[in-house]
C-alpha positions as CSV (number, residue, x, y, z in Angstrom):
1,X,-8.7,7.0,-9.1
2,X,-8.7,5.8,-5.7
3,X,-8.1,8.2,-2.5
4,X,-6.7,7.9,0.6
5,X,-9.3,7.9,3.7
6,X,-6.8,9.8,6.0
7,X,-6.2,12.8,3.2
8,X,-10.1,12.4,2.6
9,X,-10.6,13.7,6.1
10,X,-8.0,16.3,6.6
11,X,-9.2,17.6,3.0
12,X,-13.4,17.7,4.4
13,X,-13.2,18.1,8.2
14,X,-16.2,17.3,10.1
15,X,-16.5,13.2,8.8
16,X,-15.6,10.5,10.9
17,X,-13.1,7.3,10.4
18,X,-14.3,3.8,10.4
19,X,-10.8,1.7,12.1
20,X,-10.3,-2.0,11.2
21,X,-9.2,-3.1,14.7
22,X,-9.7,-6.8,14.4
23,X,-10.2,-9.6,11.7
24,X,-10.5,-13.1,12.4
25,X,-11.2,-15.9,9.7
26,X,-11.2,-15.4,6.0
27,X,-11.8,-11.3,5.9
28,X,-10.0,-9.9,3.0
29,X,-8.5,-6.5,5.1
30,X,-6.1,-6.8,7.5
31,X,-6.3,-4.7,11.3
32,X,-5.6,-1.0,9.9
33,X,-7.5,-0.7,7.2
34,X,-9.7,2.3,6.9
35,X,-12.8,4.0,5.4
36,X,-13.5,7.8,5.4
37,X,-17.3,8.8,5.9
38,X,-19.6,11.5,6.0
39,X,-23.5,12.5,7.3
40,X,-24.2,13.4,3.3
41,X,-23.4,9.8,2.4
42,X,-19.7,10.5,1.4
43,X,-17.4,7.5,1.5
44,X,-13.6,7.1,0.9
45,X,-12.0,3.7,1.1
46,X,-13.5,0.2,1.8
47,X,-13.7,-2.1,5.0
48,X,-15.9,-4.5,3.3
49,X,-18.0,-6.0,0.0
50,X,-20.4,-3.3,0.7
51,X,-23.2,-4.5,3.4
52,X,-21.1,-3.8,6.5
53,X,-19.6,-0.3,5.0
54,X,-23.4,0.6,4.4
55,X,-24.5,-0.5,7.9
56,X,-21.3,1.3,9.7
57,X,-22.4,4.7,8.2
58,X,-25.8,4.4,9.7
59,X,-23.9,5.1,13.2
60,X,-22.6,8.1,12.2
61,X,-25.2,10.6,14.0
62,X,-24.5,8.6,17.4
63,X,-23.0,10.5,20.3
64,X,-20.3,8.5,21.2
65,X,-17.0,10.0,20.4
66,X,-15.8,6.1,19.0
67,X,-18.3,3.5,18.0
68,X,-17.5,0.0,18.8
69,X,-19.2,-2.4,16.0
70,X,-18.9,-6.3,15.3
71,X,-19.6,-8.1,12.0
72,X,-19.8,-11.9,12.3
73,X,-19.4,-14.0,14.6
74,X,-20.3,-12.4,17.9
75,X,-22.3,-9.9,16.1
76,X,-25.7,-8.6,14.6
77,X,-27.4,-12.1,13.5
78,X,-28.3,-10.4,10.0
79,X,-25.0,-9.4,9.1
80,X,-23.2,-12.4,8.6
81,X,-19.6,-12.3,7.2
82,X,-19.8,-14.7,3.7
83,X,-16.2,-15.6,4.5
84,X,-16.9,-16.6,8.2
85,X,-14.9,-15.5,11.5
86,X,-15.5,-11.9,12.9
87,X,-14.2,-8.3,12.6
88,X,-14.2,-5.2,15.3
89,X,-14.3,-2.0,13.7
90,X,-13.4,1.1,15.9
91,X,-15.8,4.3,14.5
92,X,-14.1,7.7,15.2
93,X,-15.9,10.4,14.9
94,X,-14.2,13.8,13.9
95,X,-10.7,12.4,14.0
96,X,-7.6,14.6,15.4
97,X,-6.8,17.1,12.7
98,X,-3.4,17.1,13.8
99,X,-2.7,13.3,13.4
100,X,-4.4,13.8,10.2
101,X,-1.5,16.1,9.6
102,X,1.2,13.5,10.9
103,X,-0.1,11.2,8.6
104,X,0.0,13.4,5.3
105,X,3.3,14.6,6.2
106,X,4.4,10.9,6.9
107,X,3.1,10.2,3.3
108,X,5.1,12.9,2.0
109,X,8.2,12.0,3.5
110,X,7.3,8.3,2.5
111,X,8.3,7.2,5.8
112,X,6.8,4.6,8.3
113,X,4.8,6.0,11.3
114,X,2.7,4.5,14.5
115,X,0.4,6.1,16.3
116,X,-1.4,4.5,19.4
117,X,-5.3,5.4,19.4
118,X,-7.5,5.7,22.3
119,X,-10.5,3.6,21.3
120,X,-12.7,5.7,24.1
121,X,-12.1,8.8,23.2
122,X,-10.8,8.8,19.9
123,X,-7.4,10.8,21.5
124,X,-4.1,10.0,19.3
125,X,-0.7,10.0,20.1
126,X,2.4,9.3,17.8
127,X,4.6,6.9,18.8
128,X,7.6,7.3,21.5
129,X,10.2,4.7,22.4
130,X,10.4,6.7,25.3
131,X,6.7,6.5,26.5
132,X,5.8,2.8,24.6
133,X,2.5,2.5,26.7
134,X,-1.1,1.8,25.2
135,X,-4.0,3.7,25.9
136,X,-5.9,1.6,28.4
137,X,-8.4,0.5,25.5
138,X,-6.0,1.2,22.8
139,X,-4.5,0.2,19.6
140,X,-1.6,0.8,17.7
141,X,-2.3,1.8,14.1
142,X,1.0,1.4,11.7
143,X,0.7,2.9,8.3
144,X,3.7,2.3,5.6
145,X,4.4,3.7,2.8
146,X,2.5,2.4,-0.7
147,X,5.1,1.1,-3.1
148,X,6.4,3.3,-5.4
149,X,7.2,2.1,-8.8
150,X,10.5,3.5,-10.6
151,X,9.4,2.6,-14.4
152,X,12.2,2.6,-16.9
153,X,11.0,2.0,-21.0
154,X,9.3,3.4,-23.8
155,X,7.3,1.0,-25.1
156,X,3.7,-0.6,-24.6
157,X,4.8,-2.9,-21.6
158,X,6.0,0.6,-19.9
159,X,2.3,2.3,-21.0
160,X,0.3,-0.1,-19.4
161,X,2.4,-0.4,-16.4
162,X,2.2,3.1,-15.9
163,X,-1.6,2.9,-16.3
164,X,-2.1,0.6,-14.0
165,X,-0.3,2.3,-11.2
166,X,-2.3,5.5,-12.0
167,X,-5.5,3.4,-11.9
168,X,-4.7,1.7,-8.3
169,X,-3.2,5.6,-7.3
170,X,0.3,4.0,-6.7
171,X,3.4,6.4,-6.5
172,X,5.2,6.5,-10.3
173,X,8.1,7.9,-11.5
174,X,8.9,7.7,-15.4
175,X,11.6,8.7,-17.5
176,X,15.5,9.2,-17.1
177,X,15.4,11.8,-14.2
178,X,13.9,9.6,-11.1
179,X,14.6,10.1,-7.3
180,X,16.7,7.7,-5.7
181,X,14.6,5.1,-5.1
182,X,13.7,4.6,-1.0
183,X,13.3,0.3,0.6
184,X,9.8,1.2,-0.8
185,X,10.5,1.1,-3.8
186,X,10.4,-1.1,-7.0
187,X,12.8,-0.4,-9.7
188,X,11.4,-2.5,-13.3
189,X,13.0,-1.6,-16.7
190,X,10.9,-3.1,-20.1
191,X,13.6,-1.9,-22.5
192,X,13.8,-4.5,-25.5
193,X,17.5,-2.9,-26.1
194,X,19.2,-4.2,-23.1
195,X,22.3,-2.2,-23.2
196,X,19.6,0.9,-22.6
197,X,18.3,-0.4,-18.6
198,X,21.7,-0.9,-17.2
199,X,22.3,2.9,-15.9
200,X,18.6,2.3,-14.1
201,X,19.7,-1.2,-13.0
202,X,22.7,0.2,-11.8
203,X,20.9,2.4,-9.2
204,X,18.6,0.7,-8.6
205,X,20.3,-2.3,-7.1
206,X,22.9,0.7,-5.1
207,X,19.7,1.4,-3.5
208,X,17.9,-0.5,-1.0
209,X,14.7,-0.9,-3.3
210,X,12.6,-3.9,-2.1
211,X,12.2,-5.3,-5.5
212,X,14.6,-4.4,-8.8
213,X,13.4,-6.8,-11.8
214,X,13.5,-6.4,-15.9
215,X,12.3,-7.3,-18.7
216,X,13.4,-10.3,-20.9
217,X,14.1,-14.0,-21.2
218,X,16.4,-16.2,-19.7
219,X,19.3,-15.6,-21.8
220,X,18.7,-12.0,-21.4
221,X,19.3,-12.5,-17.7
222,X,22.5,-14.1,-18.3
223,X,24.1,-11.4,-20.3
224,X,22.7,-8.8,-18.0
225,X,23.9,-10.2,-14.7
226,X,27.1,-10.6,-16.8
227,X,27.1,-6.7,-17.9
228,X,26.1,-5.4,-14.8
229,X,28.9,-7.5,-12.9
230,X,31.9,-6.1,-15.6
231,X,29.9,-2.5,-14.9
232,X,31.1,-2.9,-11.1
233,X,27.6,-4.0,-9.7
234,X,28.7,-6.0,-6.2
235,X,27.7,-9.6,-6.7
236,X,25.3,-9.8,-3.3
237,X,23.4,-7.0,-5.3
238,X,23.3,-9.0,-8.0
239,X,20.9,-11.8,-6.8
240,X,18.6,-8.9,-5.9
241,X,18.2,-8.7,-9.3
242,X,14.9,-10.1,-11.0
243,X,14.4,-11.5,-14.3
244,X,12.5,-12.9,-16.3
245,X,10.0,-11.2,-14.5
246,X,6.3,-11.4,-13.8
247,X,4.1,-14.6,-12.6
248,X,3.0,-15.4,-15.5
249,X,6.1,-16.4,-18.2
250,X,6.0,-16.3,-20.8
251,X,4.2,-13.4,-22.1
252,X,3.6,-11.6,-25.5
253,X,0.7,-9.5,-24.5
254,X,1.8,-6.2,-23.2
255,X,-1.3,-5.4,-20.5
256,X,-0.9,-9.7,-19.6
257,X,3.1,-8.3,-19.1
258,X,2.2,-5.4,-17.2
259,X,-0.4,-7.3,-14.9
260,X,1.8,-9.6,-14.4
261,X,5.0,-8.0,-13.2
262,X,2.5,-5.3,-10.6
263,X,1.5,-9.1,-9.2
264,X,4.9,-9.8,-8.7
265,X,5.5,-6.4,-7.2
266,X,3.0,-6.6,-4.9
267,X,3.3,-9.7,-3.6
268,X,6.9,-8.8,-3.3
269,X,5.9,-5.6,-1.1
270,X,3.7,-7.6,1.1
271,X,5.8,-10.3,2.0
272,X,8.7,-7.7,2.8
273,X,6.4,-4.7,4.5
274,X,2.4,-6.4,5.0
């Protein structure tokens, strides 16, 4: 089960945060990303394939309230990046406790937050339209919410959904009683009975859910889109309304179904959010 660095910190004070500030080249994180760490050797999160994360936690006794490290090009010769260009990383020892608060309460609410950071002195501010200045050295750090997935079936394409969100700690909801789902959201029903997924269909495309897709082939497309249409659904909701889904089609292999349609969920997520 994977944790989240910020709720790693405000759980065990007294660790530091390792900031992805800057990624140039072929470097598989993007500017935000973060790694929780500790003096005993406790890590949360990744920035790297390992060798950087394991070199980054060897400046953790330093006295510098932020650490200012390079991997790559423009940096130690014997750390080379594999995939080439350069990344800054912004080491903040003992972070804010109270923007460690913003940011669990900004989970919570499952809304969108930014926070300017003062990469001197590790200071933190939330963001204000009314005051939009940087720090002098600063940067802004913008967490959204992770996609939640609204799961709607009973069978083995619904299990090993489920269990794949649980394994990559995504937000689920399963069964008939779900919240309304928020624009974070991704609304997928495997029911092999169609006339069974249109209530969740139904709300999900009446809410602004990035992604609302279900099970089943072409034809079963065409007879949805027709029932949902005679059920009142508007027809610019309509073509929100994905099927058959997944990358991969077509598929007999419940875990090859479920892999397939979280692909198509994420990608979804990070074209409309990353």
């Amino acid at each position: 089960m994977m944790m989240d660095p910020f709720d790693a910190l405000a759980a065990r004070p007294g660790g530091a945060l390792a900031l992805l500030i800057d990624a140039r080249g072929g470097f598989p994180r993007k500017p935000g990303a973060a790694m929780a760490l500790w003096p005993d050797g406790g890590r949360v999160g990744r920035l790297g394939a390992g060798c950087i994360d394991a070199d980054i936690a060897t400046y953790l006794e330093a006295g510098q309230p932020v650490i200012h490290l390079t991997y790559g090009q423009g940096g130690p010769v014997d750390l080379p990046l594999p995939c080439g260009g350069s990344v800054r990383i912004a080491l903040i020892r003992r972070p804010d406790a109270d923007f460690l608060a913003q940011v669990a309460q900004a989970r919570r609410d499952r809304l969108p937050r930014r926070w300017h950071v003062d990469l001197t002195t590790g200071a933190v501010r939330a963001d204000d339209p009314r005051d939009p200045g940087l720090y002098p050295d600063g940067f802004v750090l913008q967490l959204t919410p992770p996609p939640a997935l609204h799961v709607h079936g009973e069978g083995d394409e619904a299990t090993a959904l489920a269990a794949l969100c649980r394994g990559l700690s995504l937000p689920l909801h399963l069964g008939p009683d779900q919240p309304r789902p928020d624009p974070y959201s991704a609304v997928v029903t495997l029911f092999h009975d169609h006339d069974r997924e249109l209530p969740a269909l139904i709300a999900g495309l009446n809410s602004p859910a990035f992604y609302v897709g279900a099970l089943g082939s072409r034809r079963a497309q065409l007879a949805r889109q027709s029932a949902l249409s005679q059920a009142g659904v508007d027809a610019r909701d309509l073509v929100r309304l994905r099927g058959p889904i997944g990358v991969i089609a077509p598929v007999r292999d419940p875990r090859l179904l479920a892999s397939s349609v979280l692909t198509e969920v994420l990608d979804a997520y990070e074209k409309a959010f990353g």
